[in-house]
N, C-alpha and C positions, 0 to 999 in steps of 0.2 A: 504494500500500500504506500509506501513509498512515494507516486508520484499519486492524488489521488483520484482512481477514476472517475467517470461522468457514473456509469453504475454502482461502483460505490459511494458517492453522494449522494446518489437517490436513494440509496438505501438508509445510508444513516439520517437522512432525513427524514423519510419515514418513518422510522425507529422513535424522532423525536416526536414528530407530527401524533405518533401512538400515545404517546404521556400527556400532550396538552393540555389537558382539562385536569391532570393532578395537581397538586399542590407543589410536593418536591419529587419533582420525573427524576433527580439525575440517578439515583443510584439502580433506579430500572431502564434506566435508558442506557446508562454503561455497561450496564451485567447484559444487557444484548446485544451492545455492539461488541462487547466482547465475547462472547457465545458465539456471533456470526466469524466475528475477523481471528478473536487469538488475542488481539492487544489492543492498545488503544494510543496509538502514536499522537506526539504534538497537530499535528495537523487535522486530526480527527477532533479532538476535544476544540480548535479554534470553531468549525464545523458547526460542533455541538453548540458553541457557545453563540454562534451565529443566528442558529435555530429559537434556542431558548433563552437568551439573556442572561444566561448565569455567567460569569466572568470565565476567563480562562484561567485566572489563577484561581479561583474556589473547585474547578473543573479537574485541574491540574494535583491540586490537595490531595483531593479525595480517591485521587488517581494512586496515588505515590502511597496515600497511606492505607489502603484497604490492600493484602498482599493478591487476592486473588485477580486484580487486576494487573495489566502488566503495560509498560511502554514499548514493549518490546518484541517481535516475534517469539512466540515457544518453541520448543522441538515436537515432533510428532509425541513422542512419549516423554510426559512431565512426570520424574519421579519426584516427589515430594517424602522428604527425609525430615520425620519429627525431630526434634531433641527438645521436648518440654523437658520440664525435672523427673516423670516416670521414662523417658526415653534415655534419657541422657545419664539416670546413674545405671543404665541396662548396656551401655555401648554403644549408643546412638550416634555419637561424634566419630568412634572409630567408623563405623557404617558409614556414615554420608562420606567419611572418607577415603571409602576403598571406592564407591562411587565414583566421585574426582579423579582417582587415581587410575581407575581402570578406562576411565570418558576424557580422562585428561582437558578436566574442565573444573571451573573452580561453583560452586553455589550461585544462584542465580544467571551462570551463563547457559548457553548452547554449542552441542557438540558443533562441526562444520558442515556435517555432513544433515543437519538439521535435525536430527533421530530425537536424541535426548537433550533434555532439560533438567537441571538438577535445582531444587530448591528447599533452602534449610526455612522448615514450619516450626513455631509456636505452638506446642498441646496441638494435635486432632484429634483428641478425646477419643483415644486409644489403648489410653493408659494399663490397661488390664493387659493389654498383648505386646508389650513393651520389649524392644523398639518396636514402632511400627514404621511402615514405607509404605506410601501410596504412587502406585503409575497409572495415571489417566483415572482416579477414580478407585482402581482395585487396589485393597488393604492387604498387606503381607505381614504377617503378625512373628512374632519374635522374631525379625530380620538378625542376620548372624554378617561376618563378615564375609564368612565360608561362603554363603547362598552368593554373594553379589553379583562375584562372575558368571552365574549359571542364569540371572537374574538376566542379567545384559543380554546373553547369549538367545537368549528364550524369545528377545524380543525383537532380535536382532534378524532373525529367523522370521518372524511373524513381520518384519519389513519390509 
């Protein structure tokens, strides 16, 4: 999205033109332009802010601070590596580490090859199956560091 199309303009504008009549659209307006796109680049949120008069820095805020939004393209598979305090005294930092290591990618980046996404989470209220790791949604419950590479592999396959 990059440069932004004519169809996707229409689209996020429709997206907005959908909230009109709410009170405060953005945070349903963003959660669907990100559902449709992936991310939600500066040029999208000027867009948004065009539409609806909400500033681009209130737009931008709430961008940066909600994590499930992103500025950024994700990889096809988003692993998501807890390390709340039940994760974390389980081994959770070793894990997202062998992650890194074996993606040669650091937290928050993407592989090059666009695959994976790695992102260190806050509690997913997992706690009981600690670590946990989530790709795309699916929870892996007592992630080990052992499982990771098999983890990659599995998915790597399914790409």
């Amino acid at each position: 999205m990059a440069k932004l199309q004519a169809a996707a303009a229409a689209k996020i504008a429709e997206i907005c033109d959908r909230y009109k009549d709410e009170k405060t659209p953005l945070m349903m307006i963003l959660s669907d332009i990100q559902n449709e796109y992936g991310y939600i680049p500066l040029e999208v949120q000027e867009l948004v802010s065009q539409k609806t008069g909400i500033s681009v820095a209130e737009i931008y805020g709430v961008v940066t601070f909600y994590s499930f939004f992103s500025l950024t393209p994700k990889g096809k598979y988003v692993i998501g590596c807890c390390l709340g305090t039940a994760c974390y005294v389980k081994g959770a930092q070793q894990v997202i580490d062998k992650f890194c290591e074996i993606l040669k990618i650091n937290p928050g980046e993407t592989t090059e090859d666009g695959l994976f996404t790695i992102d260190a989470l806050r509690c997913i209220g997992a706690c009981g199956i600690a670590p946990a790791v989530s790709i795309n949604g699916k929870v892996y419950p007592k992630m080990s560091v052992a499982q990771v590479g098999e983890v990659i592999e599995q998915y790597k396959k399914e790409a």
